[in-house]
C-alpha atoms as one frame of an Amber mdcrd trajectory, in Angstrom:
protein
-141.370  30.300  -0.570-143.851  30.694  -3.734-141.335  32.114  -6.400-142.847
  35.037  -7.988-144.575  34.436 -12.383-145.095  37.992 -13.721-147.304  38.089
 -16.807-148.325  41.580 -18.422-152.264  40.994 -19.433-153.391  43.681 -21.890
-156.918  44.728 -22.510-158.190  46.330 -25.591-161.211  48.034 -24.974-162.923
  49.814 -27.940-166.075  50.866 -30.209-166.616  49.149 -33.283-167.649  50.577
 -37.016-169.991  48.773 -39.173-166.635  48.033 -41.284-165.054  45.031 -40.233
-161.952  45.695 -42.177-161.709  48.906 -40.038-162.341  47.179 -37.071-159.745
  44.263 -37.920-156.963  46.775 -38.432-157.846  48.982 -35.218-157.581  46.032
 -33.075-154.453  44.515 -34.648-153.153  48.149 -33.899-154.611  48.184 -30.228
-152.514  44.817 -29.760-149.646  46.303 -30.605-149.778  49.100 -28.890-150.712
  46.816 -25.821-147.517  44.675 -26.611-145.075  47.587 -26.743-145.993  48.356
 -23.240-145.181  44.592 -22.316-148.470  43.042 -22.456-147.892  39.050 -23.560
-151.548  37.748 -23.539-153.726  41.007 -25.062-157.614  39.955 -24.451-160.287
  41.772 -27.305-163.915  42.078 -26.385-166.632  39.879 -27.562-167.921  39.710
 -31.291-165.039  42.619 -31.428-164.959  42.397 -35.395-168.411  43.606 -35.746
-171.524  45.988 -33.997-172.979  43.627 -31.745-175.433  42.525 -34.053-178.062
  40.373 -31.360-180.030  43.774 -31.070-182.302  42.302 -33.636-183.205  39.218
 -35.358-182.030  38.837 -38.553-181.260  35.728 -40.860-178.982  37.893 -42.657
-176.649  38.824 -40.164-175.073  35.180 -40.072-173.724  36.283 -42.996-171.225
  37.668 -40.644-170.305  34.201 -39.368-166.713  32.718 -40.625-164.627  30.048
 -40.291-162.255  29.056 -38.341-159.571  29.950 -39.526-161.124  32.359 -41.413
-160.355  36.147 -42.166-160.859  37.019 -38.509-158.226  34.730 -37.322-156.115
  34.817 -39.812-155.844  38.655 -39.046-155.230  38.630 -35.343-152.856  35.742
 -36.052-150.702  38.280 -38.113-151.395  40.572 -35.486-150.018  38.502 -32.564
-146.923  37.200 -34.727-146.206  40.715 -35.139-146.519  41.897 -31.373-145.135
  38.292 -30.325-148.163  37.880 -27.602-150.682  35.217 -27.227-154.457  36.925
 -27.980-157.351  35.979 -26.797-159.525  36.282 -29.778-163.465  36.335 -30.354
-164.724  34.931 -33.503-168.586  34.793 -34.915-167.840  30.968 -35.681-169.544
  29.530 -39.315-169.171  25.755 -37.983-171.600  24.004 -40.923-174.576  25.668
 -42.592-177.274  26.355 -39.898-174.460  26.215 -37.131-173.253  28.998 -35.613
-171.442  29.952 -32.664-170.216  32.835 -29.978-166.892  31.445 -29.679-163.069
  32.394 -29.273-159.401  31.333 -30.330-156.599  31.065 -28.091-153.836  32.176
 -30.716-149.778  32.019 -29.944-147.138  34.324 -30.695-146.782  32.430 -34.247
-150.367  32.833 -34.973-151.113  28.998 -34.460-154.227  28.302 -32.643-153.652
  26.886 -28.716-156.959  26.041 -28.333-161.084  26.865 -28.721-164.050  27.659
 -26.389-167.433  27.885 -27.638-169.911  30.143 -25.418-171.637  27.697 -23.189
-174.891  29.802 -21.391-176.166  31.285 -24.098-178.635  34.642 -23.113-182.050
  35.841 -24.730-183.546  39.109 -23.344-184.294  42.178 -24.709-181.405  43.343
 -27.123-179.927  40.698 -26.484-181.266  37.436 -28.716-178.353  35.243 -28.815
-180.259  32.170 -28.887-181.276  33.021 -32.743-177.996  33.040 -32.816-175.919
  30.651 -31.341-175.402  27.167 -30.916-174.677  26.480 -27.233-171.092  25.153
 -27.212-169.959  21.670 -26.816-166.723  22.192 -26.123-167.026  22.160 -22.191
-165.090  24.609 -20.001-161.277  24.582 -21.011-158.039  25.637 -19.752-155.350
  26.274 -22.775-151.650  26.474 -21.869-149.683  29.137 -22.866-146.181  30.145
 -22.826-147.638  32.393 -20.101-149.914  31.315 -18.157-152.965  28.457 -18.155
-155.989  30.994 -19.246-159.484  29.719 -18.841-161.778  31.557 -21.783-165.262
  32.549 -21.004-167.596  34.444 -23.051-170.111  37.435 -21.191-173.003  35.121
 -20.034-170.941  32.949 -18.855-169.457  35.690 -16.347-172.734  35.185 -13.918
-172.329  30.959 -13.724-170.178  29.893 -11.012-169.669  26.544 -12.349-168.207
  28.276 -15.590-165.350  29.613 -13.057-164.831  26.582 -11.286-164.723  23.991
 -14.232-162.701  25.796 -15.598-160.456  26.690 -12.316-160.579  22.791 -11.530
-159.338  22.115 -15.357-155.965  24.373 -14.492-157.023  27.897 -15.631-154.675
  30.630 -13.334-156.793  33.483 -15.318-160.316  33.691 -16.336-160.649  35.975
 -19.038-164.063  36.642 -19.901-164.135  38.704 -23.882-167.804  40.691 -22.879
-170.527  42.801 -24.392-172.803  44.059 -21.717-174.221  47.445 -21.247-177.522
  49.483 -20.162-180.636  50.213 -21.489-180.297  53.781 -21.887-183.906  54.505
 -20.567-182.448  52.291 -17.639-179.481  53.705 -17.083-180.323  56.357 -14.527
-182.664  54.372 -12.079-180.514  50.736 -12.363-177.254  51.377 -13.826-174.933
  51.361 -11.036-176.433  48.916  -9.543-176.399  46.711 -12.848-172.232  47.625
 -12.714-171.865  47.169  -9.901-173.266  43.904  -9.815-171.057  42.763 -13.082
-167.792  43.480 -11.456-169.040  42.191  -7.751-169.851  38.245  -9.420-166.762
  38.151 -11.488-164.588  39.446  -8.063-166.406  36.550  -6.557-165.276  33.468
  -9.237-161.929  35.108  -8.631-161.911  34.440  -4.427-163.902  31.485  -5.017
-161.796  29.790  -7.293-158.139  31.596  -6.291-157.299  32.891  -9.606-157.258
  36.081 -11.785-160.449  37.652 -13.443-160.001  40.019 -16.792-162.934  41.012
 -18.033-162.894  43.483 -21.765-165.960  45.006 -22.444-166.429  47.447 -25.656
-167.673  50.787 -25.382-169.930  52.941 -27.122-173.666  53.108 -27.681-174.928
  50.999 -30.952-178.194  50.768 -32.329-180.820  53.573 -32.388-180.625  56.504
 -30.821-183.870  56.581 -28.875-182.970  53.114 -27.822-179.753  50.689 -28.634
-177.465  49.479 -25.977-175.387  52.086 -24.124-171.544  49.745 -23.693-170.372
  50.398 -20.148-167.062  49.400 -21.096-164.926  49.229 -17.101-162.577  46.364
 -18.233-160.719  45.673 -15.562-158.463  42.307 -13.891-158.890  41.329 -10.494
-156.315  39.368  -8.390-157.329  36.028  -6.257-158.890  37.785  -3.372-161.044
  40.145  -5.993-159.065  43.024  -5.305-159.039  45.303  -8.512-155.338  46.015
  -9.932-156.851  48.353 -12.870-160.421  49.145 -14.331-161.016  51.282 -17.730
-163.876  53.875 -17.621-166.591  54.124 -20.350-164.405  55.656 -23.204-162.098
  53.567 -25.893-158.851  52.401 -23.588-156.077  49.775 -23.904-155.165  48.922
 -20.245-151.555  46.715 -19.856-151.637  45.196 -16.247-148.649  43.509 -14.187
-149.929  40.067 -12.400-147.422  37.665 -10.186-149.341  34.087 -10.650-147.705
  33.169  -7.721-150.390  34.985  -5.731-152.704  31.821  -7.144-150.511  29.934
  -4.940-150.514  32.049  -2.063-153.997  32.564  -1.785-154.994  29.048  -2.109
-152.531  28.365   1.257-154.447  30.433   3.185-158.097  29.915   1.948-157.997
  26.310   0.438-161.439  26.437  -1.075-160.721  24.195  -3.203-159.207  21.594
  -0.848-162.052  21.614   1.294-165.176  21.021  -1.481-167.458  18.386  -0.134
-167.681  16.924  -3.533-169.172  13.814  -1.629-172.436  16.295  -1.516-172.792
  17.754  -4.681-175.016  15.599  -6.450-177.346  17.712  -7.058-175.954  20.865
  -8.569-176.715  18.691 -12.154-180.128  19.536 -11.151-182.389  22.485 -12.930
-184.035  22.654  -9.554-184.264  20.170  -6.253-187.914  20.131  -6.308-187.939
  17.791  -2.925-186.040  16.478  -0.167-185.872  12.592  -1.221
């Protein structure tokens, strides 16, 4: 008999200012309110402390960078003391001049840092130029123990690579939580949008079968940047148990969603599909590959 491990997850979806003071004390808020409904791990989106700023290229915006610890951290570590909950918390990271990255800090109920991830697939398209940006991490994938639960932190881009998931699945992780800004192009909203959404929550559903462990995703809201253009937030944070089905999912306005999971289901879903058991890791050679050009 699996003996049941209830952890409250909370997810703080919300639209950021241009003042990161603002933004700093509406989150710390948003964790508290998540904690007084019994969330112990509270996840904040991606780059939560700012606009997301990759819309453009500008050397000027790393002034935005910090270190770590640095006022971002030292914030949300008050924050979590306060609410007595583990956060999963995105920081612009200032590692040395010239070196920057997308990255985020595990922090415990005391405020002390469990652990670091630095983004590892690192995006450039249209709106999104994160490669001016950010130093691809070095870190590896990770799995950081908590009072709670092992989480396995993942940064937006990283959401579409299956080897992200199972890394960081193989390292111990029982939740992948995955801090996110994603969103439309409003002028592509109408023809691609649900399919783009749809999409987004149908390969994160899939890491979670794959791997037999939960998905939470936070995305922030809101449309930032121009108004005849900019990025349209879809928000639709949600957490997904270990056969993808969807325990709760926000819509596209500010929301602070506190979900119930049993991590015993990571052990009951693994007895009856043991992916992970049956890898022929004997015959994976070549997924170390950018492409298998030939048969030889």
């Amino acid at each position: 008999m699996v003996v049941s491990r209830n952890v409250k997850v909370g997810l703080v979806q919300m639209a950021t200012s241009a003042d990161k003071q603002a933004n700093l004390e509406k989150a710390a808020k948003l964790i508290a309110h998540a904690a007084s409904r019994g969330a112990q791990i509270v996840c904040l989106q991606e780059l939560f402390a700012s606009p997301y700023f990759c819309q453009v290229e500008n050397a000027e915006l790393f002034d935005l960078a910090e270190p770590i610890p640095g006022p971002t951290t030292e914030a949300i570590a008050e924050a979590a003391r306060a609410a007595n909950a583990v956060v999963i918390t995105p920081v612009f990271e200032r590692r040395a001049p010239g070196v920057y990255h997308n990255s985020v800090v595990v922090l415990g109920q005391r405020g002390e840092a469990l652990g670091l991830y630095r983004k590892m697939h690192i995006p450039d398209d249209p709106l999104y130029y994160e490669k001016f940006y950010f130093t691809p991490g070095d870190l590896g994938f990770v799995a950081i123990r908590t009072p709670f639960a092992s989480v396995g932190p993942l940064i937006c881009w990283d959401q579409w690579y299956p080897e992200a998931a199972r890394l960081s699945a193989l390292r111990g992780a029982e939740m992948l939580f995955y801090p996110t800004a994603i969103g439309w192009h409003p002028s592509e909203k109408a023809e691609h949008g649900a399919a783009q959404l749809s999409a987004w929550q149908t390969i994160q559903r899939g890491h979670a079968i794959a791997n037999g462990v939960f998905v939470v995703a936070v995305n922030r809201v809101g449309h930032e940047g121009p108004q005849d253009g900019g990025l349209a937030f879809w928000g639709h944070s949600f957490v997904c148990d270990p056969l993808g089905v969807v325990l709760a999912e926000a819509g596209e306005g500010e929301e602070t969603l506190v979900v119930d999971c049993d991590l015993a289901r990571v052990e009951e879903v693994r007895r009856g599909w043991p992916f992970l058991r049956d890898r022929r890791i004997d015959a994976y050679s070549g997924i170390a590959a950018r492409l298998l050009d030939s048969e030889g």
